[in-house]
C-alpha positions as a printed Julia matrix, in Angstrom:
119×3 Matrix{Float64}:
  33.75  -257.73  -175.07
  31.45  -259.79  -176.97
  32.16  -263.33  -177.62
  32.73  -262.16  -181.23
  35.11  -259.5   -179.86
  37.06  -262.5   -177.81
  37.88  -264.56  -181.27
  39.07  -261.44  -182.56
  40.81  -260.29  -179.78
  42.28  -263.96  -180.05
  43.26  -263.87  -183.34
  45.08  -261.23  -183.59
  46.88  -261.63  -180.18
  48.09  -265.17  -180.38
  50.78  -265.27  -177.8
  48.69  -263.99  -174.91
  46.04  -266.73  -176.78
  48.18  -269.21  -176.42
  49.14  -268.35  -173.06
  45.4   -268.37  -171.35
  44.76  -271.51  -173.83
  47.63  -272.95  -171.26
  45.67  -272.19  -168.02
  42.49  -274.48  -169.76
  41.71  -277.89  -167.68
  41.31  -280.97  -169.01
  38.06  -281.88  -167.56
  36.23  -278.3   -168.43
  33.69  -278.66  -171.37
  33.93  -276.2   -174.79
  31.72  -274.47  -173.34
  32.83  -274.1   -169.44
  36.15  -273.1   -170.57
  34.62  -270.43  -173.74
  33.0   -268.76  -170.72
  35.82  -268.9   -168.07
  38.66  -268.25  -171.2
  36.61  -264.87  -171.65
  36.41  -264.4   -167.87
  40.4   -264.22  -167.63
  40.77  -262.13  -171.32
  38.62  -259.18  -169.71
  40.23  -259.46  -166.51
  44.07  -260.14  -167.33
  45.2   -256.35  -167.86
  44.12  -255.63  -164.39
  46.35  -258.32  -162.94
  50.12  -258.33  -162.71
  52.04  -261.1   -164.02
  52.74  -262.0   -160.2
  49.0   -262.06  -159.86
  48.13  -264.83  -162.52
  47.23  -267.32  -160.14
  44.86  -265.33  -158.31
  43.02  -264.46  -161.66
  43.1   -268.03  -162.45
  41.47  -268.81  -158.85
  38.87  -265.9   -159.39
  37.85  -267.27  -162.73
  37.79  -271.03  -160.79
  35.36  -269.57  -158.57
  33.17  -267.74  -160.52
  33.17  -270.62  -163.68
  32.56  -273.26  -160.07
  29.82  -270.79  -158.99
  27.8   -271.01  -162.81
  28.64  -274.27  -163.87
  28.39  -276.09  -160.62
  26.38  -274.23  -158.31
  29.28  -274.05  -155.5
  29.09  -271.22  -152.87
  31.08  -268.76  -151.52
  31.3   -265.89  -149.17
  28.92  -263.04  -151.26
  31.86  -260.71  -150.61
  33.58  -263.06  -153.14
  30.77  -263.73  -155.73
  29.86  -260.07  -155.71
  33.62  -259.52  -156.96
  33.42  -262.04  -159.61
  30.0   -261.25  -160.76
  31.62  -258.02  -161.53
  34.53  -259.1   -163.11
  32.26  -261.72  -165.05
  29.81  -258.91  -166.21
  28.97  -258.92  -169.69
  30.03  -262.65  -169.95
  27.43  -264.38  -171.9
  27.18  -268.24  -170.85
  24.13  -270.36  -172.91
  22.09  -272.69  -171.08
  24.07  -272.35  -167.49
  22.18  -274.54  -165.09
  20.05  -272.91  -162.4
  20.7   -274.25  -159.63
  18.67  -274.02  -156.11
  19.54  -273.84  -152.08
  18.09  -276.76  -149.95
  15.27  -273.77  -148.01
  13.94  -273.61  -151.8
  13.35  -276.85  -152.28
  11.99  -277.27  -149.03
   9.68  -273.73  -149.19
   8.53  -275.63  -153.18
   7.76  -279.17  -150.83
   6.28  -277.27  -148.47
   3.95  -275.36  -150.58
   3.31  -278.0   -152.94
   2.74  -279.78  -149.52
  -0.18  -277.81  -148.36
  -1.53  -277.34  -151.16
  -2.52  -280.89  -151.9
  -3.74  -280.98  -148.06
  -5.82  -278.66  -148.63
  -7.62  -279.52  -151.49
  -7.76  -283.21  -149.59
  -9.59  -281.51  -146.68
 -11.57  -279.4   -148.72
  -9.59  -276.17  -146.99
């Protein structure tokens, strides 16, 4: 489901529309909650009505994960990585764990000492 495929999907279903344009929070950008609104469309007909709130958590966790940079166990980001596939978010930050910014200091590190020292 493109995101072209989403607005039409949209349009012509406007209750269940309305209904995930319900589970949208105030603080997410257009663009976080584009990307997590198309996260729950692809993934609601595989969850019970009794099982909204854990697609709402799963698409909390995976929108947290790209928008954010949270972690989580990879058991859990491998399922929503899945159930995100084919998602198409523009300019997500990258973001990067504390050993590579310390491997970049460290090289970067060594590498001026040893043009210093002639190494």
């Amino acid at each position: 489901m493109s995101a072209g495929d989403v607005e039409d999907f949209i349009q012509q279903n406007r209750a269940v529309a309305e209904e995930v344009e319900a589970f949208r929070g105030y603080w997410e950008s257009d663009k976080h909650w584009t990307a997590r609104r198309e996260f729950i469309l692809r993934n609601k007909g595989d969850f019970g009505p009794e099982q909204h709130d854990h697609l709402l958590a799963l698409s909390m966790v995976w929108a947290n994960n790209v928008f954010m940079g949270c972690r989580y166990s990879e058991e859990l980001l491998q399922q929503v990585k899945e159930m995100a596939e084919g998602v198409e978010v523009e300019d997500a930050p990258v973001f990067k764990t504390r050993d590579e910014i310390m491997k970049q200091v460290r090289v970067a590190f060594s590498s001026r000492a040893a043009s210093r020292y002639g190494r």
